[in-house]
C-alpha positions as CSV (number, residue, x, y, z in Angstrom):
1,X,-31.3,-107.9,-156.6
2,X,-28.5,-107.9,-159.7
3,X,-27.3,-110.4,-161.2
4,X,-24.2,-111.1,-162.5
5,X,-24.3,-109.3,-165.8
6,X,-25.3,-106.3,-164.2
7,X,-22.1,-106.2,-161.9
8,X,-20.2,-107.1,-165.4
9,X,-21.3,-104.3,-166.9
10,X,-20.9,-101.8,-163.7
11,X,-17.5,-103.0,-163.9
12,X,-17.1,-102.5,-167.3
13,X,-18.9,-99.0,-167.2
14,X,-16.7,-97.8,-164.3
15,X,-13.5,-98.8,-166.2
16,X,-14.4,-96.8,-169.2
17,X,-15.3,-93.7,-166.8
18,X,-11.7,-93.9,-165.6
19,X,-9.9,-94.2,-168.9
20,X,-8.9,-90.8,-170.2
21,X,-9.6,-92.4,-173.7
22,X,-13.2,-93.6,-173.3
23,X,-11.8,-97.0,-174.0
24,X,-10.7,-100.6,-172.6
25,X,-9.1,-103.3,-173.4
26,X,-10.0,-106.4,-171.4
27,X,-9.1,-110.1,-172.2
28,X,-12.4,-112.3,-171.6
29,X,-10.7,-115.0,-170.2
30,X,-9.3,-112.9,-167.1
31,X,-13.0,-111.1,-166.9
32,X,-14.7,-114.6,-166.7
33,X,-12.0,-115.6,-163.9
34,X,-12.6,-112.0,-161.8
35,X,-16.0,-112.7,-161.8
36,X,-16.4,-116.3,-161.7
37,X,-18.6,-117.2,-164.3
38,X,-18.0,-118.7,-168.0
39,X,-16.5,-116.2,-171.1
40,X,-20.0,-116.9,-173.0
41,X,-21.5,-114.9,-169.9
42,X,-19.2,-112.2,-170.8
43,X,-20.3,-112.6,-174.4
44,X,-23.5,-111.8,-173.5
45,X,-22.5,-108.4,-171.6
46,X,-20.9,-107.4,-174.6
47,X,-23.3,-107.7,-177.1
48,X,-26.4,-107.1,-175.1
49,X,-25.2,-104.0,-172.9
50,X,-22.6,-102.6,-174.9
51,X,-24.0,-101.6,-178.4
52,X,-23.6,-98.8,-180.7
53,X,-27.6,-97.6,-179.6
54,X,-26.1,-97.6,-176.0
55,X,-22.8,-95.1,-177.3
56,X,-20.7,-98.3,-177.5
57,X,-17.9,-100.1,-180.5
58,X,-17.0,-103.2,-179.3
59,X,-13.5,-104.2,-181.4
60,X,-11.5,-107.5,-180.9
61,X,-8.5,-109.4,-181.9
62,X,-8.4,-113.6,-181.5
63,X,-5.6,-115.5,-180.5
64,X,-3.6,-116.0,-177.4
65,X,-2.9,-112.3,-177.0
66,X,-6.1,-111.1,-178.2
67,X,-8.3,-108.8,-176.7
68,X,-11.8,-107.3,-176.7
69,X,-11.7,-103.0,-176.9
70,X,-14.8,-101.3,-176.0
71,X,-15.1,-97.6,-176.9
72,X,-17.5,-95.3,-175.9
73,X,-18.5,-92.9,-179.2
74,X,-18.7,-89.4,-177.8
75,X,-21.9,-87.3,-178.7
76,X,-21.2,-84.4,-181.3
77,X,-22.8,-80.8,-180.9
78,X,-26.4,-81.2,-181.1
79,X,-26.9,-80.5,-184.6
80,X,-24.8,-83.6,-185.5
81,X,-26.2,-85.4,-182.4
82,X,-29.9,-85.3,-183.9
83,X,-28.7,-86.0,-187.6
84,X,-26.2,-89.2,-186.3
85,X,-29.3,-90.3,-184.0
86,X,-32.0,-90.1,-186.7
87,X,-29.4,-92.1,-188.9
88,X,-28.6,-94.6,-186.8
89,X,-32.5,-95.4,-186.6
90,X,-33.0,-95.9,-189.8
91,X,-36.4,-96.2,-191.6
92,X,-37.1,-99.0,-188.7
93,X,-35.9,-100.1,-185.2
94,X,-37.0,-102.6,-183.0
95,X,-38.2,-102.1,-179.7
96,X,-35.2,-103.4,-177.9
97,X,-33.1,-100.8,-180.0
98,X,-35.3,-97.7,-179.2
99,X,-34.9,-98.5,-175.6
100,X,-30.9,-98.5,-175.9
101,X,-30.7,-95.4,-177.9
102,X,-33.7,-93.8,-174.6
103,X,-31.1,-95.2,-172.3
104,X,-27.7,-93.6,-173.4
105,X,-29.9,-90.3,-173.9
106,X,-30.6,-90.8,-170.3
107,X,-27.0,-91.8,-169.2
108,X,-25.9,-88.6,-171.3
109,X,-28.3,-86.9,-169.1
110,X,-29.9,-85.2,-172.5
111,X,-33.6,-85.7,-171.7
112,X,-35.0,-86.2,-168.5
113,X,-36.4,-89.6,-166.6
114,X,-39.9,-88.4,-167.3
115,X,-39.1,-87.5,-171.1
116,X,-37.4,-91.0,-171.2
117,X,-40.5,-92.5,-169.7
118,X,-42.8,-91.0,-172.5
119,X,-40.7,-92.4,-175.0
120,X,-41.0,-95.5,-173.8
121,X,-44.4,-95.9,-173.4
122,X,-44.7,-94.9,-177.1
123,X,-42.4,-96.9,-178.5
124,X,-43.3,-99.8,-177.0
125,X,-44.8,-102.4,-179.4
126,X,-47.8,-103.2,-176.9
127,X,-48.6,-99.9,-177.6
128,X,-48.0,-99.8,-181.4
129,X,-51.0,-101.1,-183.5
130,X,-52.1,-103.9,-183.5
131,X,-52.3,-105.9,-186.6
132,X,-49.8,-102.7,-188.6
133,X,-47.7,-104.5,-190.3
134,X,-44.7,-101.5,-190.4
135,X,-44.8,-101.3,-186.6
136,X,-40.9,-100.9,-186.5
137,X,-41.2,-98.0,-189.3
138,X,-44.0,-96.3,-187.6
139,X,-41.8,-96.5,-184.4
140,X,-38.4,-95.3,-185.7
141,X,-40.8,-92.6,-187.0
142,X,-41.9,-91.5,-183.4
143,X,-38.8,-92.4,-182.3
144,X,-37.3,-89.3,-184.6
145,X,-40.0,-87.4,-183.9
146,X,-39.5,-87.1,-180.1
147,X,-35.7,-86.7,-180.3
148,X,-36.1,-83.5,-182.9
149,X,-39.1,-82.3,-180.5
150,X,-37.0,-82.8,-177.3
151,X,-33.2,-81.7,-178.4
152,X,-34.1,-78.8,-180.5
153,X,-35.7,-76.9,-178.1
């Protein structure tokens, strides 16, 4: 069963598809009313489904005309692809991160649902071990590690 934020962001995702741009501008106030909930609801969508590790900018202007813009950034060639990736990990990432940045290679249809499996079981910090105190470096390390192995061949 969904809930309501996964029809949100269905919505949200479908719009995007359709724009020629890769972009939308929504005003939170009529989203909350289409779908019956509160704007904090939609908050939530924004900043937990639509991040930069899921190939997302989220812009927006306050005020009684404002509005929220959410971009999708486009994936370069692959050479740029694994050099933006390994920077946007960093020297750490957090689980949650490492499983947006899996996801949008998934959506992008770059690695496979088995490949994405595997990465997830690694990166997950029940797997990491236990008692290491740099378990987000030693992740973003794997994490960097798979992409190169997996997109450069």
């Amino acid at each position: 069963m969904h809930n309501i934020s996964d029809y949100i962001e269905s919505h949200l995702k479908k719009l995007i598809s359709e724009s020629e741009q890769g972009l939308i501008e929504i005003q939170r106030g009529d989203l909350a009313e289409k779908f019956k909930c509160v704007p904090s609801q939609i908050n939530y969508v924004l900043t937990t489904r639509f991040t930069l590790e899921k190939g997302f900018v989220i812009e927006s202007r306050r005020g009684g005309r404002g509005y929220i813009r959410i971009v999708k950034v486009p994936l370069n060639n692959q050479t740029n692809l694994i050099h933006d990736l390994c920077d946007l990990i960093g020297k750490e990432i957090t689980p949650l991160h490492a499983e947006g940045i899996i996801q949008r290679l998934l959506e992008e249809d770059l690695i496979t649902a088995r490949e994405s499996n595997l990465m997830r079981a690694i990166v997950k910090s029940k797997i990491m071990y236990p008692g290491l105190a740099e378990q987000d470096q030693l992740r973003a390390y794997l994490l960097k590690v798979m992409i190169r192995a997996i997109l450069c061949t």
